[in-house]
mmCIF file of the N, C-alpha and C atoms, coordinates in Angstrom:
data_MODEL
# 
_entry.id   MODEL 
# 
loop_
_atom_site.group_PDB 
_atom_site.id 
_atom_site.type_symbol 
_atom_site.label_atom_id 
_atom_site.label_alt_id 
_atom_site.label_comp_id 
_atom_site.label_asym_id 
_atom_site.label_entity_id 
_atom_site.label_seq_id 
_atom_site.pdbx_PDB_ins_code 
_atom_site.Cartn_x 
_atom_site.Cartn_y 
_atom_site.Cartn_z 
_atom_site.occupancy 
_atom_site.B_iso_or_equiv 
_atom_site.pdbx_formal_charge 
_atom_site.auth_seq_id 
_atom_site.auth_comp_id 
_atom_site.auth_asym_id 
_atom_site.auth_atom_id 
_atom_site.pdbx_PDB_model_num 
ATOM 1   N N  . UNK A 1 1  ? -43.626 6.506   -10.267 1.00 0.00 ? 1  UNK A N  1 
ATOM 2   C CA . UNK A 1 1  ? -42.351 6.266   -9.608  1.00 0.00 ? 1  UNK A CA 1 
ATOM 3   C C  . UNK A 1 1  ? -42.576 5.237   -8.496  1.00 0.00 ? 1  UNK A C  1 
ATOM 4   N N  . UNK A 1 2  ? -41.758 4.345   -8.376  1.00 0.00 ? 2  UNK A N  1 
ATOM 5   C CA . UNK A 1 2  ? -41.731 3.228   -7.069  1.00 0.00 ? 2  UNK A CA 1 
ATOM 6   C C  . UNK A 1 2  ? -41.863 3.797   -6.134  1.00 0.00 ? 2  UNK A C  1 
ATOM 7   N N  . UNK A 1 3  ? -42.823 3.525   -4.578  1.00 0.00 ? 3  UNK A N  1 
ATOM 8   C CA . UNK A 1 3  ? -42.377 3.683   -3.489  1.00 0.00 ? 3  UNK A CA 1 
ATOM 9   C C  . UNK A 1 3  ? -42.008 2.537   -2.471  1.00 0.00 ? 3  UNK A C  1 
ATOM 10  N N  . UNK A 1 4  ? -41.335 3.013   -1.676  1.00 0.00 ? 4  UNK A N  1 
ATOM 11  C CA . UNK A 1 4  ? -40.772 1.992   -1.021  1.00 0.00 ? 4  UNK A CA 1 
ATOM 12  C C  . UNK A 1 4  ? -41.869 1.157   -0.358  1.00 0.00 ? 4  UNK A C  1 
ATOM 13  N N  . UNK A 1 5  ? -40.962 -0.603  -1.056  1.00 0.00 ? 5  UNK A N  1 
ATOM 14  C CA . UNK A 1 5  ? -41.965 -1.485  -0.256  1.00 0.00 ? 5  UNK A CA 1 
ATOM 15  C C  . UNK A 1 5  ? -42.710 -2.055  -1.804  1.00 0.00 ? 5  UNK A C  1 
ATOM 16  N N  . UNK A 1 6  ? -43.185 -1.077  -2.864  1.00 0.00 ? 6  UNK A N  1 
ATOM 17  C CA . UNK A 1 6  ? -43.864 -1.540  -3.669  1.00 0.00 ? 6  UNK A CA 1 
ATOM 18  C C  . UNK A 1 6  ? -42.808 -2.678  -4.636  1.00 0.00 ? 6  UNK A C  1 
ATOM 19  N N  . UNK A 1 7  ? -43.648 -3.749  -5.583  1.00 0.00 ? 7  UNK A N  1 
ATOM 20  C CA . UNK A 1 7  ? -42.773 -4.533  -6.395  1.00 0.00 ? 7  UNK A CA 1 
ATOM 21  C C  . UNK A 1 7  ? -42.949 -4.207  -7.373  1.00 0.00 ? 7  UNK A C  1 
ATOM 22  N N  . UNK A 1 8  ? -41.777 -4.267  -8.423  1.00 0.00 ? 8  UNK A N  1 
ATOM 23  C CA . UNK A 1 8  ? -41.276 -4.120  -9.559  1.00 0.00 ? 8  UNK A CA 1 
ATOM 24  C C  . UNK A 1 8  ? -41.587 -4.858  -10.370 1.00 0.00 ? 8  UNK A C  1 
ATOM 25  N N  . UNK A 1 9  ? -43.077 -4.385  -11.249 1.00 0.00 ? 9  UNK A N  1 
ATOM 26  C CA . UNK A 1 9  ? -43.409 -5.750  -12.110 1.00 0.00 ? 9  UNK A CA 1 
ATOM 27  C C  . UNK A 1 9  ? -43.628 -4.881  -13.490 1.00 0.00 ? 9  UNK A C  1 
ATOM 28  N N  . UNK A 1 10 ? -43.676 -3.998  -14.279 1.00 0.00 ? 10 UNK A N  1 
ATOM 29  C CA . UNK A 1 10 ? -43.573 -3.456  -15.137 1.00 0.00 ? 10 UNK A CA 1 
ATOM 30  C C  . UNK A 1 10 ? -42.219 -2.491  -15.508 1.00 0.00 ? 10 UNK A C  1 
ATOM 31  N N  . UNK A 1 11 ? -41.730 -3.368  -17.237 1.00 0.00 ? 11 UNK A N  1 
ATOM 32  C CA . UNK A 1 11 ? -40.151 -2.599  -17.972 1.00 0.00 ? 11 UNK A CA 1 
ATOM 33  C C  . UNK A 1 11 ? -40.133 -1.038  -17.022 1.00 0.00 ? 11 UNK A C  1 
ATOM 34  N N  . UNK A 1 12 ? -40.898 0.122   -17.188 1.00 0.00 ? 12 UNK A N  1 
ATOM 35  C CA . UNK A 1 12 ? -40.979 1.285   -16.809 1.00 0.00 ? 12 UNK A CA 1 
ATOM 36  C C  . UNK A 1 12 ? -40.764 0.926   -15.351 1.00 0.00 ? 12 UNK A C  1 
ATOM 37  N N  . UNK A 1 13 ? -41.202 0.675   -14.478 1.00 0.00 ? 13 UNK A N  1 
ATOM 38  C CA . UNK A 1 13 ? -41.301 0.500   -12.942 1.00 0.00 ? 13 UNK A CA 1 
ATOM 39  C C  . UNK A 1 13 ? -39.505 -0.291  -12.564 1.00 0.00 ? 13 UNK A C  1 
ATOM 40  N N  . UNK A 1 14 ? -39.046 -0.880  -13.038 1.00 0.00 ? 14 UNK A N  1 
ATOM 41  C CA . UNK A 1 14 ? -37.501 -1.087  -13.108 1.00 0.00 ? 14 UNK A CA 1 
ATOM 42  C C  . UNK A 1 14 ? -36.575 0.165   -13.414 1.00 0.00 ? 14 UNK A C  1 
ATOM 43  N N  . UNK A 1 15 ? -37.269 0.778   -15.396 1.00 0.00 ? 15 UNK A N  1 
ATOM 44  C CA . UNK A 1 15 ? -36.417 2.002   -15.683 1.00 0.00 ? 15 UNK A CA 1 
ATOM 45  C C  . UNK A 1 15 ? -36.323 3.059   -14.843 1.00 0.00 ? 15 UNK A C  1 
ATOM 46  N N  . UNK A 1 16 ? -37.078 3.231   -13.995 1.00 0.00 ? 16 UNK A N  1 
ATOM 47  C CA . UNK A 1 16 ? -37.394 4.292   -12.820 1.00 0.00 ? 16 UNK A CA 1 
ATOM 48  C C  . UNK A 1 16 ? -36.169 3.818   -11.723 1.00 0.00 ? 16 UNK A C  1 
ATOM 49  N N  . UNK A 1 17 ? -37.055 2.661   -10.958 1.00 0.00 ? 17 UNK A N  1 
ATOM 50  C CA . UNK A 1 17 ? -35.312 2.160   -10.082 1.00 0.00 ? 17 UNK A CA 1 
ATOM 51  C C  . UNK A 1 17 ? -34.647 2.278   -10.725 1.00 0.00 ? 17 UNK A C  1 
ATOM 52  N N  . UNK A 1 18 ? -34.133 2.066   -11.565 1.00 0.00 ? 18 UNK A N  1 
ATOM 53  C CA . UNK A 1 18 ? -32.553 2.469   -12.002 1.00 0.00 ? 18 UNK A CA 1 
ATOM 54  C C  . UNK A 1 18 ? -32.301 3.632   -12.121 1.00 0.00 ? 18 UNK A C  1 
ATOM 55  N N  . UNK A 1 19 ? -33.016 4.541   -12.785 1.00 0.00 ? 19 UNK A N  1 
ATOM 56  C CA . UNK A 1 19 ? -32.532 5.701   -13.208 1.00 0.00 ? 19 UNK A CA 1 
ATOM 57  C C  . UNK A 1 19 ? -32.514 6.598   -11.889 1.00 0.00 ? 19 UNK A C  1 
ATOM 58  N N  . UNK A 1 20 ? -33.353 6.620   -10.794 1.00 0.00 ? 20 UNK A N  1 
ATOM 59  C CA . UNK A 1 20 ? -33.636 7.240   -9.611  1.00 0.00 ? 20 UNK A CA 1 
ATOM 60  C C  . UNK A 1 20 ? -32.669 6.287   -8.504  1.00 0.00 ? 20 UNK A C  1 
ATOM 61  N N  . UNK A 1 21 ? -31.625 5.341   -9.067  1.00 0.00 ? 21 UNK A N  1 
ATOM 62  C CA . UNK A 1 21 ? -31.388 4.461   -8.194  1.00 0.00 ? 21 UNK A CA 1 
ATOM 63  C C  . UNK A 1 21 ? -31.597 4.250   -6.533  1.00 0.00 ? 21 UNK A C  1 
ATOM 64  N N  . UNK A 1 22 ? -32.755 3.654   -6.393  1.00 0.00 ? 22 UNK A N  1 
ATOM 65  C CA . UNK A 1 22 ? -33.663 3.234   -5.632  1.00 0.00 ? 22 UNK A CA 1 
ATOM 66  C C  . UNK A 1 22 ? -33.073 1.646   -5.659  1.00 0.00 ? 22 UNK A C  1 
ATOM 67  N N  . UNK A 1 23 ? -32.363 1.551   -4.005  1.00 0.00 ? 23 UNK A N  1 
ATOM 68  C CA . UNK A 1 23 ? -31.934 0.040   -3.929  1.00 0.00 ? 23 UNK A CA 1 
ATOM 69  C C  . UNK A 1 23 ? -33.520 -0.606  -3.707  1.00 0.00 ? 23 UNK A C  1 
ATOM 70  N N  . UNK A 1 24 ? -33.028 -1.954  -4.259  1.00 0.00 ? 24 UNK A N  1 
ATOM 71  C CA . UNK A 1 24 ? -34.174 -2.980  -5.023  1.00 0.00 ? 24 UNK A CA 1 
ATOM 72  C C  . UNK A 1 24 ? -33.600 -4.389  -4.381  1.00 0.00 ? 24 UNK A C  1 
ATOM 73  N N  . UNK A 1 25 ? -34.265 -4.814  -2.969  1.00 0.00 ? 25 UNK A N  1 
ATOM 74  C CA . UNK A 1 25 ? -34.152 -6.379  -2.635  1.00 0.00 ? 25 UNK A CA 1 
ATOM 75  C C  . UNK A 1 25 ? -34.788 -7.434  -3.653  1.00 0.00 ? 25 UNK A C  1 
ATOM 76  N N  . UNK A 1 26 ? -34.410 -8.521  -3.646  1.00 0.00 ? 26 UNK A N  1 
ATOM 77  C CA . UNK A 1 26 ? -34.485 -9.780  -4.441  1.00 0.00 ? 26 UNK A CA 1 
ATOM 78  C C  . UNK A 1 26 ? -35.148 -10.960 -4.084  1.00 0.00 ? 26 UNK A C  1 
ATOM 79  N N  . UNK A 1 27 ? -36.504 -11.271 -3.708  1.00 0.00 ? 27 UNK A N  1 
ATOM 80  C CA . UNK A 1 27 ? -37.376 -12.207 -2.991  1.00 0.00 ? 27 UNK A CA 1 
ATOM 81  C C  . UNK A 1 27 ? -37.626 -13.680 -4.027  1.00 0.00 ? 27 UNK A C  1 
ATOM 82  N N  . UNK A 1 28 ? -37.546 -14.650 -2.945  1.00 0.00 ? 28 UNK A N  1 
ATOM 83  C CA . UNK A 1 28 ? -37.979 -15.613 -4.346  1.00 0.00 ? 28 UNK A CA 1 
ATOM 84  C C  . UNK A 1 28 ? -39.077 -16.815 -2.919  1.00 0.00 ? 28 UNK A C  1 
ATOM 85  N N  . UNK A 1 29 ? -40.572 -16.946 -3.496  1.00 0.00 ? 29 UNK A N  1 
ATOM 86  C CA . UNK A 1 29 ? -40.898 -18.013 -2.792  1.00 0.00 ? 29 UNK A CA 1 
ATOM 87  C C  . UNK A 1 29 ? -41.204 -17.044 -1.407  1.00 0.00 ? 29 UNK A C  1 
ATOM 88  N N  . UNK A 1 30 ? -41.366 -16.095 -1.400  1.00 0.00 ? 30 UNK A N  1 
ATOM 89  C CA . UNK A 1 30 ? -41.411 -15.054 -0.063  1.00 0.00 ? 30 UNK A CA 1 
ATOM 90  C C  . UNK A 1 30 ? -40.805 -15.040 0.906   1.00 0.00 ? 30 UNK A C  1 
ATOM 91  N N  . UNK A 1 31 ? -39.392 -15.446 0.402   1.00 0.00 ? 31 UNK A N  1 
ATOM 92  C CA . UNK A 1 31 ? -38.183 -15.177 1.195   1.00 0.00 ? 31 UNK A CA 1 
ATOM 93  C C  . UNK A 1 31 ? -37.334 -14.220 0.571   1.00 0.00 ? 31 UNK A C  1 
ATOM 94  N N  . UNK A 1 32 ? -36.333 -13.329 1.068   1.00 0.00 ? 32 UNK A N  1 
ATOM 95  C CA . UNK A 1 32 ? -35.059 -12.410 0.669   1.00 0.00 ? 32 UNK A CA 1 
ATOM 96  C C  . UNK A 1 32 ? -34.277 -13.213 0.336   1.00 0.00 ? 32 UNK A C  1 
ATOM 97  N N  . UNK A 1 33 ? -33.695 -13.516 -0.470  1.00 0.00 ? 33 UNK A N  1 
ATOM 98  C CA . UNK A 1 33 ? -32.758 -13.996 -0.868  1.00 0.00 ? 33 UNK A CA 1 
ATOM 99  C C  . UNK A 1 33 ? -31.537 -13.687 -1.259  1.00 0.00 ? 33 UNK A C  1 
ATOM 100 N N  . UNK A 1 34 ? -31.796 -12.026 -1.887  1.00 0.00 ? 34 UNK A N  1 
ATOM 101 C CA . UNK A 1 34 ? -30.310 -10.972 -1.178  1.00 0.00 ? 34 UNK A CA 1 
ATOM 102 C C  . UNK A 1 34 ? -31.340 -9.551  -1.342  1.00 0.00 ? 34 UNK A C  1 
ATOM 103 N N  . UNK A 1 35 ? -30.590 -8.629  -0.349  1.00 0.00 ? 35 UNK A N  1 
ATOM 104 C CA . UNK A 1 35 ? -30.366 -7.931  0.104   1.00 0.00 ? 35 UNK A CA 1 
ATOM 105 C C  . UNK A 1 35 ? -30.630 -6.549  -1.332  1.00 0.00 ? 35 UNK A C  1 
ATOM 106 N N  . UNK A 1 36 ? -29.766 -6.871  -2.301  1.00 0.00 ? 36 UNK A N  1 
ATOM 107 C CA . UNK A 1 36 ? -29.774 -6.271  -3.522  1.00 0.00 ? 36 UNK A CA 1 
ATOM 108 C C  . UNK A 1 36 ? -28.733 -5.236  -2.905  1.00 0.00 ? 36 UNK A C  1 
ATOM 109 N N  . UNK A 1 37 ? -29.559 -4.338  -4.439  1.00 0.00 ? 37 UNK A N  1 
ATOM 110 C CA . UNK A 1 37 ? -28.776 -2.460  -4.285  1.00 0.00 ? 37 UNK A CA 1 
ATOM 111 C C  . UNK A 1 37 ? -29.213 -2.007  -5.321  1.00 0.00 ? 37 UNK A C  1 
ATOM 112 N N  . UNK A 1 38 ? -28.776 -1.546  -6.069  1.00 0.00 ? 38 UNK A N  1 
ATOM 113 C CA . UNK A 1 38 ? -29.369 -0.292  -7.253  1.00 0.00 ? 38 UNK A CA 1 
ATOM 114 C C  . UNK A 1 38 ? -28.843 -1.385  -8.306  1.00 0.00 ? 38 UNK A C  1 
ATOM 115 N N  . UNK A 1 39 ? -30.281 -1.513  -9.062  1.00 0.00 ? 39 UNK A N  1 
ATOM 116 C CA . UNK A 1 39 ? -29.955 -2.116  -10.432 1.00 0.00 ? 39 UNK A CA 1 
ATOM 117 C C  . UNK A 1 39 ? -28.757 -1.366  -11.436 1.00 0.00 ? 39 UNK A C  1 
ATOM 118 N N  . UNK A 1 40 ? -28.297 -2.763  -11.997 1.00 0.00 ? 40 UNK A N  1 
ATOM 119 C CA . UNK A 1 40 ? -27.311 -1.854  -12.714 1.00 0.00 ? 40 UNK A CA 1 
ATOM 120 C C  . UNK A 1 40 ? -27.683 -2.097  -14.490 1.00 0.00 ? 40 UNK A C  1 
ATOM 121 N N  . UNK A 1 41 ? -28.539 -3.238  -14.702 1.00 0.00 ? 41 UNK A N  1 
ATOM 122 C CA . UNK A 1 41 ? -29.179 -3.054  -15.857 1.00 0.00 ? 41 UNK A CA 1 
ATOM 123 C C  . UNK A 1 41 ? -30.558 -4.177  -15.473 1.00 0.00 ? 41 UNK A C  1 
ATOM 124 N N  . UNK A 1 42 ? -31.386 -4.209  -17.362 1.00 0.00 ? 42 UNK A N  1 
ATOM 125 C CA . UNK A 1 42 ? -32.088 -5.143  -16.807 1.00 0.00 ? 42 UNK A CA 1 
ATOM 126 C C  . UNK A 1 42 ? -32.894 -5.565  -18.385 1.00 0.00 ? 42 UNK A C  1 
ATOM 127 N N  . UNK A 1 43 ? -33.128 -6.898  -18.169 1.00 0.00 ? 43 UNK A N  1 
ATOM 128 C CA . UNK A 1 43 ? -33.811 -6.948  -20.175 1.00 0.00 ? 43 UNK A CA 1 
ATOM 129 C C  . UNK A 1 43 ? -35.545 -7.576  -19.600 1.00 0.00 ? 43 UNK A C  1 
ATOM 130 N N  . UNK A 1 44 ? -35.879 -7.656  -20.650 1.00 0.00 ? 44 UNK A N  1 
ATOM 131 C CA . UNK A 1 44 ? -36.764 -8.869  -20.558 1.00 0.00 ? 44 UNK A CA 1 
ATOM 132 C C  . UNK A 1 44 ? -36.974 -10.008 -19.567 1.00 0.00 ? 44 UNK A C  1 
ATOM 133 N N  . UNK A 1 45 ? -35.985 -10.578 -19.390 1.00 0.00 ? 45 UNK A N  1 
ATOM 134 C CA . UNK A 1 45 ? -36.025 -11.421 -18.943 1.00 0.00 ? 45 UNK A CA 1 
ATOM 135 C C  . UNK A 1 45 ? -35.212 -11.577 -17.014 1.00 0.00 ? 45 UNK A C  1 
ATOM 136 N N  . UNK A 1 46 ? -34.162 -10.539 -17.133 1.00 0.00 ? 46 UNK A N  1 
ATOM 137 C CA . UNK A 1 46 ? -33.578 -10.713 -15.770 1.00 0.00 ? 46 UNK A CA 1 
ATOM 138 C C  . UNK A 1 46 ? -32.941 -9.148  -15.507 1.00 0.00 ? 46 UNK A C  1 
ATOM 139 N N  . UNK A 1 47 ? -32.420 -8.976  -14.313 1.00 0.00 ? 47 UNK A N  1 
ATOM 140 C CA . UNK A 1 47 ? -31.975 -7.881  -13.497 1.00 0.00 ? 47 UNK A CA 1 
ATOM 141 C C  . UNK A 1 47 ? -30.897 -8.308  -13.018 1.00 0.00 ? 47 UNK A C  1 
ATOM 142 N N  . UNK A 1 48 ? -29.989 -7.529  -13.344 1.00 0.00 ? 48 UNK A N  1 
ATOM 143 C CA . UNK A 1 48 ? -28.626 -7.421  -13.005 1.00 0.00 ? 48 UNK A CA 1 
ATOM 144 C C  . UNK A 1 48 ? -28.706 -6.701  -11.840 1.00 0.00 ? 48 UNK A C  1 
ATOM 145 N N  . UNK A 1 49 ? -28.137 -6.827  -10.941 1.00 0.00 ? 49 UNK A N  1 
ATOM 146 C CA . UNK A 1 49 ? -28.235 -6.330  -9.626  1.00 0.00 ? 49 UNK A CA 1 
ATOM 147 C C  . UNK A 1 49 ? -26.636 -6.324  -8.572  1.00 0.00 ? 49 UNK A C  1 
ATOM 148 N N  . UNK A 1 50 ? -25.857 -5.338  -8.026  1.00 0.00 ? 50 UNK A N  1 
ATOM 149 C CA . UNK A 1 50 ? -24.461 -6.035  -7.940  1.00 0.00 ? 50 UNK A CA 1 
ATOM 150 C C  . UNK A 1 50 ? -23.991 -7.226  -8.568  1.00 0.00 ? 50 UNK A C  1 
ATOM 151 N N  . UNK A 1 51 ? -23.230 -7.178  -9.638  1.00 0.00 ? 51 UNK A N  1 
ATOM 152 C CA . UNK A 1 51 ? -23.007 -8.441  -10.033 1.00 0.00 ? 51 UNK A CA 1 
ATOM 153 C C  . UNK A 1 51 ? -23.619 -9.709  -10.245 1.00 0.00 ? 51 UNK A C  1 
ATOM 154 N N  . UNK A 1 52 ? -24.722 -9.930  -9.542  1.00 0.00 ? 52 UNK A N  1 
ATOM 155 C CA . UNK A 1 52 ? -25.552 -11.072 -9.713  1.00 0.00 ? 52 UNK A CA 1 
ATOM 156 C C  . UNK A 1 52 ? -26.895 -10.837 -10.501 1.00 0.00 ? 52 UNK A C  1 
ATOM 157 N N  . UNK A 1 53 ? -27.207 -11.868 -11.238 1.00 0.00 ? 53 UNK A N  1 
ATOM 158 C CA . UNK A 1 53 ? -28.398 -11.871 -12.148 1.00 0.00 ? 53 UNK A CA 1 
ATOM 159 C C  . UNK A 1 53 ? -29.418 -12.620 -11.707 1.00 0.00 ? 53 UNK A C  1 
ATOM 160 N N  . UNK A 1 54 ? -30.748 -12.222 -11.627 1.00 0.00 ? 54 UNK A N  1 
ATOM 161 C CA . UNK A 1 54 ? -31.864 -12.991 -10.994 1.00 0.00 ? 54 UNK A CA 1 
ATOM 162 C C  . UNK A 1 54 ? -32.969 -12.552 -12.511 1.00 0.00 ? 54 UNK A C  1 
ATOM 163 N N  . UNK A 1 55 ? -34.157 -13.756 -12.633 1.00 0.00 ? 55 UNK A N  1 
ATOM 164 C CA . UNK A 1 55 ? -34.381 -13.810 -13.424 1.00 0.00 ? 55 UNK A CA 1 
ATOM 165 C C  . UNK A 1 55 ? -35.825 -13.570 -13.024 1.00 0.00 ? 55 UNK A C  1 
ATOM 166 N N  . UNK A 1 56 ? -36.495 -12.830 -14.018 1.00 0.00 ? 56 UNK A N  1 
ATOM 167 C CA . UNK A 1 56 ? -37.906 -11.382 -13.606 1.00 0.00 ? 56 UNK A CA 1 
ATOM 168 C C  . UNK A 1 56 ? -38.972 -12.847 -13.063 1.00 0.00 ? 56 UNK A C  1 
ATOM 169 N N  . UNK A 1 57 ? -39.129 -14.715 -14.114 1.00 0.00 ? 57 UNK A N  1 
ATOM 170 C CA . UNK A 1 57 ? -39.841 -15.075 -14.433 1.00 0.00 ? 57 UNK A CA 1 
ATOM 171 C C  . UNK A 1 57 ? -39.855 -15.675 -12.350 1.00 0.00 ? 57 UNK A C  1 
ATOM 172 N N  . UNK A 1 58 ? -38.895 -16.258 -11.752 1.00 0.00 ? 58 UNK A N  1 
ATOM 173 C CA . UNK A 1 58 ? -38.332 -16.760 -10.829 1.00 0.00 ? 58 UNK A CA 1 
ATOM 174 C C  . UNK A 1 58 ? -38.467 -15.698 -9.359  1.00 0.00 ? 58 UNK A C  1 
ATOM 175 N N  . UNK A 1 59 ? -38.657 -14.651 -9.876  1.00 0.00 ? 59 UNK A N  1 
ATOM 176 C CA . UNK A 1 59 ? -37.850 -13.781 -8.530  1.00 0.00 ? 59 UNK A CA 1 
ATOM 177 C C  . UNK A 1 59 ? -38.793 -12.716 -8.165  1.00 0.00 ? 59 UNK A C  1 
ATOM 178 N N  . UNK A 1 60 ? -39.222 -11.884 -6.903  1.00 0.00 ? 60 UNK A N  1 
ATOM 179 C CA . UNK A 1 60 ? -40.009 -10.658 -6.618  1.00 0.00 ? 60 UNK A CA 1 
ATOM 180 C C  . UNK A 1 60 ? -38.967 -9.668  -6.743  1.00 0.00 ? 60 UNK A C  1 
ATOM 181 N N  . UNK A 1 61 ? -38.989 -8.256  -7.311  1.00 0.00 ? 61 UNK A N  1 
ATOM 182 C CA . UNK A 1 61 ? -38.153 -7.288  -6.793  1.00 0.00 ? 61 UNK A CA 1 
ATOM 183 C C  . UNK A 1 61 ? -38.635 -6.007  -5.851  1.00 0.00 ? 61 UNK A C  1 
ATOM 184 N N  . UNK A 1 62 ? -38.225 -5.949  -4.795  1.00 0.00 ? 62 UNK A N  1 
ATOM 185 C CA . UNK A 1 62 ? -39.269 -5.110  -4.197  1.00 0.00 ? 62 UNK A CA 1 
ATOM 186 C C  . UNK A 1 62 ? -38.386 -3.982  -3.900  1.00 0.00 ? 62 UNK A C  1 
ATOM 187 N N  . UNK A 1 63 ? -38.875 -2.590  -3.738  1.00 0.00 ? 63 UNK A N  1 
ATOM 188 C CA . UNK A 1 63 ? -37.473 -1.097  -3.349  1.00 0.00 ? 63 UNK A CA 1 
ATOM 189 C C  . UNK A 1 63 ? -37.597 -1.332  -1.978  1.00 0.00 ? 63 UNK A C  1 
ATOM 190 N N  . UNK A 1 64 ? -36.671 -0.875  -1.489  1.00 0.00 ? 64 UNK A N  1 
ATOM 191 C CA . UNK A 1 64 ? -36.308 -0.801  -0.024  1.00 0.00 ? 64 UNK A CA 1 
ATOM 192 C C  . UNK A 1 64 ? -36.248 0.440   0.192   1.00 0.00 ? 64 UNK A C  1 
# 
C-alpha cells in the first residue's frame, strides 16, 4: 500500500491509490504542477486525475 510521500511507479501502486483513494499530487521536472486528488482512473499510459490527464511517461505521481 502507498505511504504518504512515496511515488507511484507500478499498475498495482496506482490500483491501491485509487481504490483506498489516497489524494495523489502531479510533479513534472521536480516541480508540482497540480495539486491533484484521488485518481479517478488510469491505463498504461496516463492518470486521470480531477478532470485532467497527465501522462505516467512525462509526470511523477506522488500521495500526499
Amino acid at each position: 500500500m502507498p505511504i504518504k510521500g512515496s511515488i507511484l511507479k507500478h499498475k498495482i501502486e496506482f490500483d491501491n491509490a485509487r481504490y483506498f483513494r489516497f489524494h495523489v499530487s502531479v510533479w513534472k521536472e521536480g516541480r508540482i504542477i497540480d495539486f491533484g486528488g484521488v485518481i479517478e482512473s488510469h491505463s498504461d499510459q496516463a492518470v486521470f486525475i480531477n478532470g485532467g490527464k497527465y501522462l505516467k511517461a512525462n509526470c511523477e505521481f506522488k500521495v500526499r
